[in-house]
VOPAGU-2260 file (C-alpha; in pm, 1 decimal, decimal comma):
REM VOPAGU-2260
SITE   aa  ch    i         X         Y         Z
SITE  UNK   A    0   18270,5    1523,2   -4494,1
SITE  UNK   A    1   17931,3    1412,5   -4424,6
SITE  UNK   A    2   17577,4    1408,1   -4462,0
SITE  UNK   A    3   17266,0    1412,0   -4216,6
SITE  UNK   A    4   17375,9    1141,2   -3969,6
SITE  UNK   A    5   17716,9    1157,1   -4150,7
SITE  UNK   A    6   17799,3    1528,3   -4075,6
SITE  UNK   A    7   17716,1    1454,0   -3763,2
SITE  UNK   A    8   17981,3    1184,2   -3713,1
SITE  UNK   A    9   18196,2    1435,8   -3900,9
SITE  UNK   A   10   18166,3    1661,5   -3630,3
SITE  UNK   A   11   18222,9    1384,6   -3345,0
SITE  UNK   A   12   18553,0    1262,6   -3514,2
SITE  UNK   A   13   18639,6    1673,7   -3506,8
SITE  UNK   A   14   18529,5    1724,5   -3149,9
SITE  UNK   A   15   18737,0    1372,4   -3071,7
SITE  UNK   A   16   19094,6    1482,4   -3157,1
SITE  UNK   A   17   19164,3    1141,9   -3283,6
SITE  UNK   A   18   19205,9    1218,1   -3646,2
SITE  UNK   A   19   19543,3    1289,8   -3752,1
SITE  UNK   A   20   19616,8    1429,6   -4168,1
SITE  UNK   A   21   19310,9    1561,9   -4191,1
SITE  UNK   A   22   19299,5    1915,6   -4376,8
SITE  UNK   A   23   18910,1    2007,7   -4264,7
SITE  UNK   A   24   18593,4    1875,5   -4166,7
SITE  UNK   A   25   18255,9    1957,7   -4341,2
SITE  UNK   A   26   17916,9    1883,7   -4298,5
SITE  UNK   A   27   17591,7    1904,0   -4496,4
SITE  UNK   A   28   17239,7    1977,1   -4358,3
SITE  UNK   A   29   17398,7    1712,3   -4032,7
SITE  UNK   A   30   17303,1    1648,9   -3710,1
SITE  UNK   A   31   17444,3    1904,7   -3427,5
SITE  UNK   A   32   17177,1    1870,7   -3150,3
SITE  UNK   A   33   17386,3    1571,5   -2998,6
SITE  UNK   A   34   17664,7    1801,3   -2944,3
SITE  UNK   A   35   17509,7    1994,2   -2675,5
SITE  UNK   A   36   17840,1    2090,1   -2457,3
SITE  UNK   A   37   18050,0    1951,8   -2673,2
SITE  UNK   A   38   18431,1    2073,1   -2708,5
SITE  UNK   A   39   18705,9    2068,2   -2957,8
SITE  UNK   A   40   19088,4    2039,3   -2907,2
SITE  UNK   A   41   19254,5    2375,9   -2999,5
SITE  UNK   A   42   19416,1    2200,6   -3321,3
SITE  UNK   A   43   19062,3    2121,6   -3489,7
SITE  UNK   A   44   19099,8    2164,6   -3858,8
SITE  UNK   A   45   18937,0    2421,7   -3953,1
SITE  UNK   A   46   18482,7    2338,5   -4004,8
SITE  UNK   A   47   18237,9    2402,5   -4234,8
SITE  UNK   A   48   17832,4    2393,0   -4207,8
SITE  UNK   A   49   17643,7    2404,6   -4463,3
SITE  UNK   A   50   17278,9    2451,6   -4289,9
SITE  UNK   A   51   16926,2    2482,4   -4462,8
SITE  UNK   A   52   16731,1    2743,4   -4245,4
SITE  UNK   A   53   16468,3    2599,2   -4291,4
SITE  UNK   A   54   16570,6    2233,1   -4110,8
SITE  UNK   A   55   16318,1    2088,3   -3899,3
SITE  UNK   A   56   16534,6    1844,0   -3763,6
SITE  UNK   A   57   16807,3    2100,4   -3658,2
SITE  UNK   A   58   16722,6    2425,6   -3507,6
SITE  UNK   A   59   16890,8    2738,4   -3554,8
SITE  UNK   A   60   16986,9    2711,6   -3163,9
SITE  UNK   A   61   17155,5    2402,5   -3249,7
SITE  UNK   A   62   17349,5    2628,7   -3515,3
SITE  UNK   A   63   17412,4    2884,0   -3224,7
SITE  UNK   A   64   17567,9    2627,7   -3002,9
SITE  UNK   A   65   17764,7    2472,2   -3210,6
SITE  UNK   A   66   17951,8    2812,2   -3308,8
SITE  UNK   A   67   17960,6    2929,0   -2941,4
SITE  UNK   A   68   18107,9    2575,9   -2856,2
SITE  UNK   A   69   18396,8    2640,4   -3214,6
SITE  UNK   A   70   18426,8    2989,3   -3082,0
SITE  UNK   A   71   18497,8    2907,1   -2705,8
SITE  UNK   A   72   18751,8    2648,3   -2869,8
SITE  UNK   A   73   18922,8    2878,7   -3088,5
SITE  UNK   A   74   18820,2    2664,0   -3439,1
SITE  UNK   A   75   18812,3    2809,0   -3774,4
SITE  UNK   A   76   18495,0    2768,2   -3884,5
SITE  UNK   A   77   18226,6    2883,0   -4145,1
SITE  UNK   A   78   17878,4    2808,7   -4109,7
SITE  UNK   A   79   17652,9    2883,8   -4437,6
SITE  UNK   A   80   17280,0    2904,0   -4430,5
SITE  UNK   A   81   17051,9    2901,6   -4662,5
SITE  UNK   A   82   16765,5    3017,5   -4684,0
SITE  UNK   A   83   16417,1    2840,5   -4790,7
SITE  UNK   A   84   16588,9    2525,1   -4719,1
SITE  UNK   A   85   16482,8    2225,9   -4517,7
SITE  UNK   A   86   16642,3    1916,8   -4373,7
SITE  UNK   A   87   16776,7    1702,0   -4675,0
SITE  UNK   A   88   16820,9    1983,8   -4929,0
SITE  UNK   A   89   17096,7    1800,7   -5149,5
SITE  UNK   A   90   16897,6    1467,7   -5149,3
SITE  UNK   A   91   16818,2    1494,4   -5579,2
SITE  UNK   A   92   16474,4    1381,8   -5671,7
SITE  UNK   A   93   16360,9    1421,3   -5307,0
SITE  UNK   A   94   16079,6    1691,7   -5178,6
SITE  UNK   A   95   16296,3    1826,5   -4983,1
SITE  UNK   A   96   16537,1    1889,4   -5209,5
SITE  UNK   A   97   16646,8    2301,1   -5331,8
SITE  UNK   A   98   16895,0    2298,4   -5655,6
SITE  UNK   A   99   16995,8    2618,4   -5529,2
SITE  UNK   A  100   17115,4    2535,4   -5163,7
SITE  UNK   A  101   17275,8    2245,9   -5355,6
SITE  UNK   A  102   17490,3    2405,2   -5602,2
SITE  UNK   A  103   17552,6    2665,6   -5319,4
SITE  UNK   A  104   17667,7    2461,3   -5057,9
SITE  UNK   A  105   17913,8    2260,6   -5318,0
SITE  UNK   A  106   18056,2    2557,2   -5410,4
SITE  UNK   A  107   18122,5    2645,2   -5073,2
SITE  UNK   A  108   18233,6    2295,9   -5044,4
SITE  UNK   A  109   18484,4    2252,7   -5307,2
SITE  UNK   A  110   18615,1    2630,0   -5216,2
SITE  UNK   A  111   18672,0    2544,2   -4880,6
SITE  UNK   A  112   18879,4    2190,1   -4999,9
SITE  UNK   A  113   19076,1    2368,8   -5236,0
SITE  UNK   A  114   19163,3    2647,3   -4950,4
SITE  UNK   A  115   19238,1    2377,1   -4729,6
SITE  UNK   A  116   19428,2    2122,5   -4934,8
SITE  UNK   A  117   19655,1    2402,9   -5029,5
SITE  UNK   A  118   19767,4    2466,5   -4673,0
């Protein structure tokens, strides 16, 4: 898992096929504009993306892309927005932060471990 830059790599080590014992991939408000055209092996873990609509940094088209490119792959994936939140929305004590996107997204997070890790 990974954050900003982080999810992006996240996504990168997915899209690589390289990884081997790893349950699922997740990222958090990351980077997906570098993966413009990017594929994923048909054995990707499954993905998820948690995504503050609000992100300056990564549009919503980025967020289309990146589930057309999961779809056309065949990748389990889930891709949470939410909404009012920008770029950064976990970062505590930061402006950009939203304590509701936060606890959200970790709930999503730790749901989606405990699915996966049970597999």
């Amino acid at each position: 898992m990974g954050y900003c830059f982080g999810g992006a790599a996240t996504l990168e080590l997915a899209a690589s096929g390289e990884a081997k014992g790893i349950a699922g991939y997740a990222t958090f408000h990351g980077g997906l504009n570098n993966l413009h055209g990017q594929t994923y092996p048909k054995d990707t873990p499954p993905i998820l993306v948690a995504h503050g609509a609000l992100d300056s940094s990564v549009s919503m088209e980025d967020v289309g892309r990146l589930s057309e490119a999961l779809e056309a792959s065949d990748v389990t994936y889930e891709i949470d927005i939410y909404s009012g939140a920008p770029h950064g929305f976990t970062v505590f004590g930061s402006d950009a932060y939203q304590k509701r996107a936060d606890e959200k997204s970790w709930d999503a997070f730790t749901g989606f471990l405990g699915e996966q890790l049970q597999e």
